[in-house]
N, C-alpha and C positions, 0 to 999 in steps of 0.2 A: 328369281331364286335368291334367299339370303342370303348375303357376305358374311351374314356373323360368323365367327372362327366356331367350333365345334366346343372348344374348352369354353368357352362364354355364354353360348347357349343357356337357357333358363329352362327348364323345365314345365311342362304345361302345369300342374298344380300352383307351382310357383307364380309362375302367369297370372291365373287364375287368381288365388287369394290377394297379390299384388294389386292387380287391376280391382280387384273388388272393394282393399280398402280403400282406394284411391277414389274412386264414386263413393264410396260411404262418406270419405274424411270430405268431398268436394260439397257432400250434400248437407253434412253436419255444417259446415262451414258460411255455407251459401243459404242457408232456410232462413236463420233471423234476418238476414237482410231483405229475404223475397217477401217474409213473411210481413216483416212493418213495413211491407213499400205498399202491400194488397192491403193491409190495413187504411193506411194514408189516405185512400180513393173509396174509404168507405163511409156511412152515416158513425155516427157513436153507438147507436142501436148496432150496428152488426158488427163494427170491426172487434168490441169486445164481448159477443156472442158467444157461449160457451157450446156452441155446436160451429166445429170450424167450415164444413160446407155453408156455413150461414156467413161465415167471413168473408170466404171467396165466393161468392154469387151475390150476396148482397142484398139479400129480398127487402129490407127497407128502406135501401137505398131507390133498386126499383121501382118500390111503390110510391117513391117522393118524384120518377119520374128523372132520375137519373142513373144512367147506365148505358150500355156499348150495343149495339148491335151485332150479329156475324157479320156484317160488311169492316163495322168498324174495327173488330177483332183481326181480320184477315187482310184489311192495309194497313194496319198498325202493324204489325207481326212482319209482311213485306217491309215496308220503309222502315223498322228497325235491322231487318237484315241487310237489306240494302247499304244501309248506313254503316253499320261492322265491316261489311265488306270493302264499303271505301276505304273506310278509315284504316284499315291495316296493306290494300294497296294503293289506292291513287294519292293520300295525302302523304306518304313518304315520298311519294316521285316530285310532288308538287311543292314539298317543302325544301328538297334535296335543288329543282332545278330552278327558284327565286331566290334563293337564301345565299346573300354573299359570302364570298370566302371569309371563314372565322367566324363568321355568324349564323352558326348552322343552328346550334342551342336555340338563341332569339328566335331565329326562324321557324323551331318547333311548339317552342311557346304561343309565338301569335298566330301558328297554324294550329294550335288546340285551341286558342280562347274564340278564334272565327269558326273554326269548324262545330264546337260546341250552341254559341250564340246562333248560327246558321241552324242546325239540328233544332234549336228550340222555338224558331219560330216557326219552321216548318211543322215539325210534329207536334206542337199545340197552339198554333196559328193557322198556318196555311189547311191541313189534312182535315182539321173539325170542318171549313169554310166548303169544302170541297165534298166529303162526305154527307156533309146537312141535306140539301136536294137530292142524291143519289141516295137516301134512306128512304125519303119520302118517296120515291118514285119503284121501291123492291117492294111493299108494301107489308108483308109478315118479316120478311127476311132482314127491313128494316128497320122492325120492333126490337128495343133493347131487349138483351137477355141476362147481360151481368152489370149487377150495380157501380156503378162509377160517379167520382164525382170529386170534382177540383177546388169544390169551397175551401176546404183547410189549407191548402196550397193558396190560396187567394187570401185568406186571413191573416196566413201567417207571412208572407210578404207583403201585404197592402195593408194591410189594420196594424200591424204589430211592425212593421217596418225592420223588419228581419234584413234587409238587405244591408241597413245598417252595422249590425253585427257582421254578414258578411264582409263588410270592408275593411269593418276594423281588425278583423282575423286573416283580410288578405294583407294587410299594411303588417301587423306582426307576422307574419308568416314570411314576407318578403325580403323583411327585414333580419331576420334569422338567418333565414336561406344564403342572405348574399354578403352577409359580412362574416359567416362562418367558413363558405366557402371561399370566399378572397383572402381569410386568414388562412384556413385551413389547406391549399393550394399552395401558397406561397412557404407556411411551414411543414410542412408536409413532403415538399421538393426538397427544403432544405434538409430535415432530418435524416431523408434517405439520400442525400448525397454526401453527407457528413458520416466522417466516421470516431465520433466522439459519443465514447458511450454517458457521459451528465447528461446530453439531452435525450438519449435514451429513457434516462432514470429519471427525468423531470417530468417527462411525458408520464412513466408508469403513474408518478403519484398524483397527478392528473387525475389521471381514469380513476385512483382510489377516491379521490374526493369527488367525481362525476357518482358516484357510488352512492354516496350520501344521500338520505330522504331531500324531495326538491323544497321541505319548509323551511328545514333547518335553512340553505341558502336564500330563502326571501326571510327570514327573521333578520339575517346577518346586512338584507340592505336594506330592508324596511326603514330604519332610523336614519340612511343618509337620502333614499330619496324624499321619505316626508320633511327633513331638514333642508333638502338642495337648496329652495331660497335662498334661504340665511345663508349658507355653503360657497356658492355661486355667486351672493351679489359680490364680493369684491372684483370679479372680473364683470360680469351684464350690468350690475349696479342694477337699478327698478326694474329693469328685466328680464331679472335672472328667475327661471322657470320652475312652480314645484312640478318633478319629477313623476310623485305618486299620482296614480290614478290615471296617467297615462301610456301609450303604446312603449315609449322608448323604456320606461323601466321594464316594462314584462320583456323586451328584445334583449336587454343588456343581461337580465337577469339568465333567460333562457340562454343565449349565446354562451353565456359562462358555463353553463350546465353540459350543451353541444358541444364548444369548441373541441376539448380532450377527443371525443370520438370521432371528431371531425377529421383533425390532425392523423389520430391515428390509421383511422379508414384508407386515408388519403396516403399516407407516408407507407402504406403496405402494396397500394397501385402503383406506386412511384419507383420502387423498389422491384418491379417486376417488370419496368422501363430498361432494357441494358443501358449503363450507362456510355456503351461507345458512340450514341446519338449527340451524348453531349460533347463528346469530345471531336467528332464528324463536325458538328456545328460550329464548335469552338474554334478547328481548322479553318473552314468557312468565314473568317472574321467577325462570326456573335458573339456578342458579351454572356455574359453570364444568363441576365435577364431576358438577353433576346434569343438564346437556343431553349431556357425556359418557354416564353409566348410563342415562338412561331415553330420549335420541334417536337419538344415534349409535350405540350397541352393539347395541339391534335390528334396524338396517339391520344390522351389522357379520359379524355368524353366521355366515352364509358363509363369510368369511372368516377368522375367528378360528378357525374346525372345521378347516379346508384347514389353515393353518397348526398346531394341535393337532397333526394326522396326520402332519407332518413329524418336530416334535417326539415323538411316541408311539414311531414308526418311529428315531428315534434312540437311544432309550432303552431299546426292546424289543430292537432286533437288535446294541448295541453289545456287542461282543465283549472288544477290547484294554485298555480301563480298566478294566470288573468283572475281568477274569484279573488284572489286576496290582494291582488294591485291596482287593476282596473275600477274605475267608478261607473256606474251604470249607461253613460252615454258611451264610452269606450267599450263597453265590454263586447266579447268576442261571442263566438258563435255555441260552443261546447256551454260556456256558461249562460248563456242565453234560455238555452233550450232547458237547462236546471230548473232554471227559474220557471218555466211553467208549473212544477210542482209547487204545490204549498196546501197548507188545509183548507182553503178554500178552491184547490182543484176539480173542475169540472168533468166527465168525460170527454166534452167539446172539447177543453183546454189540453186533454190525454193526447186527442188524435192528433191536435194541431202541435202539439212537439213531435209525436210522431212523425209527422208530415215535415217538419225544420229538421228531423236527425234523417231523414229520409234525403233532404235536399243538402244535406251538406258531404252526404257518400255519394255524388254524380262530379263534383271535380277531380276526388282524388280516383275513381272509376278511371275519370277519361286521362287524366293523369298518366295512368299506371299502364293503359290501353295505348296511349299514343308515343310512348317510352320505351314500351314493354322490350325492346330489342335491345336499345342501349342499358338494361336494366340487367338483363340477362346475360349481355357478353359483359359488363361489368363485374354483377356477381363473379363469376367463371375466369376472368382477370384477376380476381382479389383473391380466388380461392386454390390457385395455383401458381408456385413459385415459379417462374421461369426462369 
């Protein structure tokens, strides 16, 4: 029987058109991505076929002799469910019961990047190895029926060394993430325990200038990092590094853009911390810093994760500063994938970005899947005052 109170009750119509936009907005939402991922696993001939059953079946992909069988459909489809399934129970248990105290974060980290790397050699390593003789031996049943096919996934990491670009997008990305948060933490604690309204107002004009288009602020360091040599040698002397074209100016650049929201994100969780933990602590003989790290920052998780994924999300998908700071061996992943256009693009060259914009939405997927708790009681932390 429902508990809901009687005055809260929703009404069935209400229900009804609620829940309906809810599948509508989910499906508007979710099609371009399902749609260029069936794309990715097709020939050039079909994926831009103007009959879209011809996209999703594949028929010249088929006829070149690549595509899935019903077997392969129906342990694919298990061992992805399989997989969701753990992933939202047994890897929280297993992260919760190796992860030493205070290192629960790390702990969730290198239980996504193993659980991930594990996921992908099995399901396109081990499952093809295993399925191959069991097709052969169903004999119709193990006739391909939908076109499939992993060339462009293989071009585009092996011929074009796309993996490259991934690192250099995980190195800015990382680097974003952890000196925005180390700042933004530290100031953040501070703001909401101070009751000094300048840095109140220092903060707002912040965010006015976070506001600003992000060119105006790479025109404004563009001329010291192309000068940092000359800048710099009085202290490296022949050492002293240019700047452009490398990862730390697009981190330095972006960070400045991040920090304002960082701070502020963080200084509205902090603020919804009572402060008698500090002063419990403070009894306790902690210093300042240490009822910071060992009372406040474990409540804090939640929200320092939420705010992380903003930051992540700034780093990962920034486009306009790596294009205009980074040089071709540096460049990141968003820009990468640009550059397959040009007038000399091919339909091959179409899919096989397709297939790299494809593979660049499966971290922040498992990302978002392996967080999704800390993400939520974050949110829901920042979005009420207690």
């Amino acid at each position: 029987m429902s508990t809901t109170s009687k005055a809260m009750r929703q009404s069935l119509a209400l229900r009804l058109s609620s829940n309906t936009f809810l599948v509508f907005w989910c499906v508007i939402a979710a099609f371009p991505i399902l749609w260029i991922a069936v794309m990715s696993v097709k020939s050039p001939v079909d994926a831009f076929a103007q009959n879209p059953w011809s996209v999703i079946f594949g028929p010249n992909t088929l006829a070149r002799g690549d595509g899935l069988s019903i077997l392969d459909l129906l342990a694919g489809l298990a061992v992805l469910y399989v997989a969701i399934r753990w992933m939202f129970t047994r890897l929280p248990q297993l992260v919760n019961h190796y992860s030493p105290a205070g290192w629960t974060v790390l702990g969730w980290l290198l239980g996504a990047a193993v659980y991930g790397l594990v996921f992908l050699l099995l399901f396109f390593g081990l499952l093809p190895l295993v399925l191959e003789p069991l097709n052969a031996m169903l004999g119709p049943l193990g006739q391909p029926v939908v076109g499939f096919t992993t060339q462009h996934y293989v071009a585009v990491w092996g011929e074009n060394e796309f993996y490259r670009n991934f690192m250099n997008s995980m190195l800015v990305t990382a680097g974003v993430v952890t000196i925005s948060l180390t700042v933004g933490t530290l100031a953040g604690y501070g703001l909401a325990r101070s009751g000094s309204d300048l840095a109140f107002w220092l903060l707002i004009l912040a965010l006015i200038f976070r506001a600003l288009p992000h060119s105006v602020l790479v025109a404004g360091y563009l001329p010291w990092f192309i000068n940092s040599a000359e800048i710099l040698r009085p202290i490296f002397g022949d050492l002293s590094p240019t700047l452009y074209g490398q990862p730390w100016a697009v981190i330095a650049v972006l960070v400045s853009i991040n920090q304002p929201f960082t701070i502020w994100m963080l200084r509205s969780f902090f603020q919804n911390i009572p402060a008698e933990l500090d002063e419990a602590a403070r009894v306790d003989g902690c210093s300042h810093f240490q009822a910071f790290r060992r009372v406040i920052m474990p409540v804090m998780w939640p929200g320092v994760i939420t705010t992380g994924l903003f930051s992540f999300l700034l780093g990962y998908n920034d486009f306009l500063v790596t294009s205009l700071l980074l040089d071709a061996q540096n460049q990141t992943m968003v820009p990468a994938i640009a550059g397959y256009f040009n007038r000399e693009t091919t339909t091959t060259d179409q899919v096989e970005a397709v297939a790299a914009a494809v593979s660049i939405t499966a971290p922040l997927f498992l990302l978002v899947m392996v967080f999704q708790r800390q993400i939520v009681s974050g949110l829901t932390a920042g979005a009420v005052k207690g």
